[in-house]
NUKEVO-332781 format. One line per field, with one value per residue (C-alpha): y, z, x. Coordinates in steps of 0.25 Angstrom, whole numbers, m for minus. Example, Ala and Ser with C-alpha at 12.3 -4.5 7.8 and 13.67 -1.06 7.14 Angstrom:
v: (m18  m4)
w: (31  29)
u: (49  55)
***
This chain:
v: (m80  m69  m70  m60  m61  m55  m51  m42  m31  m21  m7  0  1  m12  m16  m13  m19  m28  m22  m30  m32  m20  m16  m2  8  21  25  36  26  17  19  23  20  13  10  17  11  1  16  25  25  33  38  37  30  40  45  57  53  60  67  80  84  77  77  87  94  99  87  77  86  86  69  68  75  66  54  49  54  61  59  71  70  71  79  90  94  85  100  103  89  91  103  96  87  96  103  90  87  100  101  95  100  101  110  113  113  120  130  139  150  163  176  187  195  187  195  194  188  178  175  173  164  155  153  149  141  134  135  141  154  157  158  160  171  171  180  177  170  161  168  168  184  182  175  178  173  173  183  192  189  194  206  207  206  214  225  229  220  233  232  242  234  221  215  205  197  204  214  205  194  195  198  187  196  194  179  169  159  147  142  128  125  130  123  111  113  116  108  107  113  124  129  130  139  148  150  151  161  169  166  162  152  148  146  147  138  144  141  146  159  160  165  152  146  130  128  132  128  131  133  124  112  114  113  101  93  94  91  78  77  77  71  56  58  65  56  60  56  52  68  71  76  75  61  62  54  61  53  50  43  33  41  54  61  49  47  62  65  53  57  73  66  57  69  78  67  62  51  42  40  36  31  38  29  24  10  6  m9  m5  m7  9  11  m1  6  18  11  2  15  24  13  11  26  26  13  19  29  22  21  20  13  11  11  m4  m12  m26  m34  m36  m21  m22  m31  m25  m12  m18  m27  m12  m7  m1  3  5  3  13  4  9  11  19  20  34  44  53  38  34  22  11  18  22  11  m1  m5  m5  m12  m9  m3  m11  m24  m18  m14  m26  m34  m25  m24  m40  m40  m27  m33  m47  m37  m28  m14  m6  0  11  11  23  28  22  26  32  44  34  34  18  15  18  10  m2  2  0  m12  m18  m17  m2  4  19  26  35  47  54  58  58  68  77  92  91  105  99  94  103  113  123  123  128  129  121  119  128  117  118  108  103  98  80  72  59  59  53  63  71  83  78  72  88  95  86  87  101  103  94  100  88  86  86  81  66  69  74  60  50  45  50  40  51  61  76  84  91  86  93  101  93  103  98  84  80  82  69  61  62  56  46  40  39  32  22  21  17  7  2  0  m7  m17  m18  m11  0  2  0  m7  m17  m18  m23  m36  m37  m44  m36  m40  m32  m34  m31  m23  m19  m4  m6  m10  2  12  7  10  25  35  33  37  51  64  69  81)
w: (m41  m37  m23  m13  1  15  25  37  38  47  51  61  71  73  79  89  91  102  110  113  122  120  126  119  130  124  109  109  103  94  80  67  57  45  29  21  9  8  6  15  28  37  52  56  48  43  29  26  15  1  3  0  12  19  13  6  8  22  29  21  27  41  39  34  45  54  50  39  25  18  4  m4  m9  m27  m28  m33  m46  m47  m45  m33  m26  m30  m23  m11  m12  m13  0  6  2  2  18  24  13  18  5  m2  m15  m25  m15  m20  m26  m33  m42  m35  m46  m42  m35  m21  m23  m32  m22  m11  m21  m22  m7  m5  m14  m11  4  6  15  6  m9  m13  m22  m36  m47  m62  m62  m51  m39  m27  m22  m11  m1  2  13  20  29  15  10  25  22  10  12  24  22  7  m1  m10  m23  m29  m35  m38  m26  m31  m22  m25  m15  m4  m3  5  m5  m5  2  14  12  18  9  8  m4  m8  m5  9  12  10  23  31  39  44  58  49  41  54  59  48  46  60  62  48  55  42  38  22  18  3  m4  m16  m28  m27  m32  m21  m31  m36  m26  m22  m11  1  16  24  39  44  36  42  56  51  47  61  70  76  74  59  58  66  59  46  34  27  12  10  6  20  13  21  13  4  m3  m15  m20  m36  m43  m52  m65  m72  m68  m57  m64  m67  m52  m48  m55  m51  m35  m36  m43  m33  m21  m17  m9  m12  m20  m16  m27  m21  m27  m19  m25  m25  m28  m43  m58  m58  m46  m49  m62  m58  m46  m56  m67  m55  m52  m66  m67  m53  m46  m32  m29  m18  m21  m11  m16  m12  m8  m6  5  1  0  m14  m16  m9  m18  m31  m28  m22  m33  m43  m33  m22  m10  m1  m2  6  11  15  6  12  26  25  33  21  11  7  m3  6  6  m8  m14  m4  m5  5  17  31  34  45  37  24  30  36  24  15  26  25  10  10  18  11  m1  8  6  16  16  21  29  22  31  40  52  56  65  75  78  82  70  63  71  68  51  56  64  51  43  36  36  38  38  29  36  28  39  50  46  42  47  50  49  38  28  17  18  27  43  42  52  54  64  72  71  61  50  38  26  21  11  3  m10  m16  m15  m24  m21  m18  m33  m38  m30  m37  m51  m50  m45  m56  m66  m69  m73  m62  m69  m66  m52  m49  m52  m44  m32  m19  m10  m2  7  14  25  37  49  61  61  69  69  64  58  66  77  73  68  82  87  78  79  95  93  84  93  104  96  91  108  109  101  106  95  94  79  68  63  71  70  58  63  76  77  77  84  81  89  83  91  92  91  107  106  97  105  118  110  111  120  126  137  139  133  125  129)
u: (m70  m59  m54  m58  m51  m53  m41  m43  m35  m31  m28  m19  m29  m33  m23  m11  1  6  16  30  40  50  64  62  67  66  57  68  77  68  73  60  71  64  67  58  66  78  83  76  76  68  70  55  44  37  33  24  15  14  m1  0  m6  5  19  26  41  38  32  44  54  48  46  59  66  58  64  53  48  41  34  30  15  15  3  10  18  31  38  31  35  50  51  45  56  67  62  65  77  81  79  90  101  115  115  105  111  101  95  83  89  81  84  89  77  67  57  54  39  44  53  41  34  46  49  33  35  48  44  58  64  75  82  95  97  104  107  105  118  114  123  120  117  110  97  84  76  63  67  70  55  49  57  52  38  37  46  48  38  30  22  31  42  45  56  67  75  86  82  79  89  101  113  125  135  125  125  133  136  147  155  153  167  169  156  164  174  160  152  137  141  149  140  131  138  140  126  123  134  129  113  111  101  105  121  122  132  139  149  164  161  151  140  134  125  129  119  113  113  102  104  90  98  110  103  95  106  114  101  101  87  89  101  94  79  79  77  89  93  110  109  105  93  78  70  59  49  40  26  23  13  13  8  10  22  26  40  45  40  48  59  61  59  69  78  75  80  66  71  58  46  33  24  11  1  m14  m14  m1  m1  m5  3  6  11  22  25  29  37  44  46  52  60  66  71  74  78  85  73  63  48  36  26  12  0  m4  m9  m5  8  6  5  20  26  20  25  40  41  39  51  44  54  41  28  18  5  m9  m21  m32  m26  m23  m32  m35  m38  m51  m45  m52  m66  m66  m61  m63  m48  m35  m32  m31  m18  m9  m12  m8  5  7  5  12  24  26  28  38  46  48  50  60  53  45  32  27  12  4  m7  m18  m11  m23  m16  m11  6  2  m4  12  20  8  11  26  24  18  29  30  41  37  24  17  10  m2  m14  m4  5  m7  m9  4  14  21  10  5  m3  m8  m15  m29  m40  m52  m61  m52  m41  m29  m29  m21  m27  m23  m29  m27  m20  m31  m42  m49  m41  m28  m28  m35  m24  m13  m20  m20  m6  m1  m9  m18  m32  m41  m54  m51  m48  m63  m68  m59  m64  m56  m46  m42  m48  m43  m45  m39  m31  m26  m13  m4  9  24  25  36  27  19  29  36  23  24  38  37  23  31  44  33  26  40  43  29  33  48  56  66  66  57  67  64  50  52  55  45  34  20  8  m4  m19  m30  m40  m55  m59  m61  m45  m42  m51  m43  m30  m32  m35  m50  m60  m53  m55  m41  m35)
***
């Protein structure tokens, strides 16, 4: 007779947590420092999840710089999410040193096409023999499309470009004796905005240093939040699978300075997902893995004893997941982190609490206060400014589109996009749902919300850091739907 047992569970909502004595004057100065990794550390616990409605270049720039990171979604060509990467870690470059760079023949809607598609304002200009001869801009291209665009010849760049003996540019060399503060000024006094770097012959082009990255790198802001790499470069993650092209996109990531992997993966506790973590880490033993979803200790420990860094916990929580419904399995989220957390840590690794946070800031620091590590954002960050996609209206109100991973479409778009066929997709049987969220203006915006609601809970509870959290006791009530109804706002009309 097999053994079946019975445990009671529990979600984020069911419970609160007892407040403690606290000699926490001010949250201004409580620390959200917290390892990611026994390699990574980030400045504020928050990561933006790899949905393709959620994370791609924009929104990990705007994450990193916060403090936390992002991981860029797979559902696209391996191409497509490189380049996503490189716009990351291009961001922040002191000097870029392989700056985008175009034919002075090219014509001039060739050029428009590139710049859409690189999402840039700018190309270096070369000749056949790869000299430098001049810069065109945005500003060239309004120009160009307001003023002398016809249909009677074909316009080459040539034409439009400022010429190199309008540039100001700087000798590798020289730029040696110069520092940050320097070169500020000789932009600012040029009212130049892009400095190209070149060879001693001052033809072949070494670099480029952009004025937006200089200003970057000397705010204090920056300097105290960003999650920087040892280059100075903004942190990245990147998603893979665990079949078809898992190891060459692992492989161009991690060449391309993708600072983690996250094996993105809806059963994690299962034999493929520990084979391509233990594969990964044969050809690369120093990169970090994410690993997950599971919901139980034993999930952990497979998955650390294949060489996960991290394990990421929750399945079904999400706001756009119907795993529980359609397939009767999970677990409630707050016990899930909470069993998964105790065996991390007797391991030594971290997890990460993916999803069920239901919209509510409290409902984080309660994931943190069971043990994770850092936070994975889906539905929370959704409809924000930096997500994919575009604002449209509906019902007179402006909207951006989410959607689970595992739905009919998400897997269609991807199949199309890689060039795979879709027959097989039309037959499986949905874990994922979409739709439309308000449009909730910059990210940052939310994620400031977010970090004073966890610097509260960490007074409440009579810590100034996270780092301390990890070693204070947690008392959690559970309460009634009367206790939870009383726990919000009630009996008034909101304005």
């Amino acid at each position: 007779m097999k053994n079946i047992t019975f445990n009671n569970y529990y979600t984020y909502d069911d419970v609160l947590i007892k407040p403690k004595f606290s000699n926490v004057l001010s949250r201004k100065n409580v620390c959200l420092k917290t390892k990611l990794t026994k390699n990574i550390t980030l400045n504020t616990p928050i990561i933006s999840s790899n949905m393709d409605t959620i994370t791609e270049d924009s929104m990990a720039i705007e994450i990193a710089k916060i403090g936390g990171i992002g991981i860029i979604h797979r559902y696209c060509t391996i191409d497509k999410q490189i380049e996503m990467v490189k716009k990351v870690k291009r961001y922040t470059n002191y000097i870029i040193h392989q700056p985008y760079t175009i034919n002075e023949k090219l014509l001039m809607e060739e050029l428009i096409f590139k710049m859409k598609e690189k999402k840039i304002k700018s190309f270096l200009v070369e000749n056949e023999e790869n000299e430098l001869v001049g810069i065109i801009t945005n500003r060239d291209l309004l120009f160009y499309n307001s003023v002398v665009k016809t249909n009677e010849k074909e316009d080459i760049i040539k034409e439009f470009m400022t010429p190199f003996d309008k540039l100001i540019t700087i000798n590798k060399n020289d730029l040696l004796t110069f520092d940050i503060n320097d070169i500020i000024n000789i932009m600012t006094k040029n009212k130049i905005q892009r400095l190209p770097i070149t060879d001693n012959k001052n033809k072949i082009i070494e670099g480029l240093i952009t004025l937006k990255d200089m200003l970057n790198r000397t705010s204090n802001d920056f300097k105290t939040k960003a999650n920087l790499d040892n280059n100075s470069q903004l942190r990245v993650g990147a998603a893979v699978g665990v079949n078809k092209d898992y190891l060459e996109r692992t492989s161009r990531l991690i060449s391309e300075g993708c600072d983690i992997i996250c094996l993105d993966v809806a059963h994690g506790h299962h034999s493929l997902c520990g084979d391509a973590i233990k594969k990964i880490k044969v050809l690369y033993p120093n990169i970090d893995i994410i690993a997950g979803n599971v919901c139980t200790g034993e999930g952990v420990k497979y998955l650390v004893d294949c060489g996960a860094s991290c394990v990421k916990v929750g399945i079904g929580p999400g706001s756009i997941c119907i795993t529980r419904k359609q397939t009767g399995c999970g677990a409630p989220q707050l016990s899930s982190v909470i069993e998964c957390a105790k065996v991390a840590n007797e391991l030594g690794i971290t997890i990460i609490a993916d999803g069920g946070h239901n919209g509510t800031i409290g409902n984080i620091f309660k994931a943190l206060c069971c043990g994770a590590s850092a936070c994975m954002l889906g539905g929370f960050l959704s409809g924000t400014l930096e997500t994919p996609g575009n604002v449209y209206t509906k019902l007179d109100k402006k909207v951006k589109h989410i959607r689970g991973m595992a739905g009919i479409f998400a897997n269609f778009d991807k199949s199309e996009k890689m060039g795979e066929d879709t027959k097989d997709i039309e037959s499986m049987t949905p874990e994922g749902v979409e739709g439309y969220v308000p449009f909730k203006g910059p990210v940052k915006d939310i994620i400031h919300q977010i970090e004073g609601g966890i610097k509260s809970g960490l007074s409440y509870v009579g810590c100034g850091s996270l780092e301390k959290l990890k070693d204070t006791d947690i008392n959690f009530v559970l309460i009634t739907a009367n206790g939870y109804r009383e726990s919000g706002s009630h009996n008034i009309h909101e304005i």
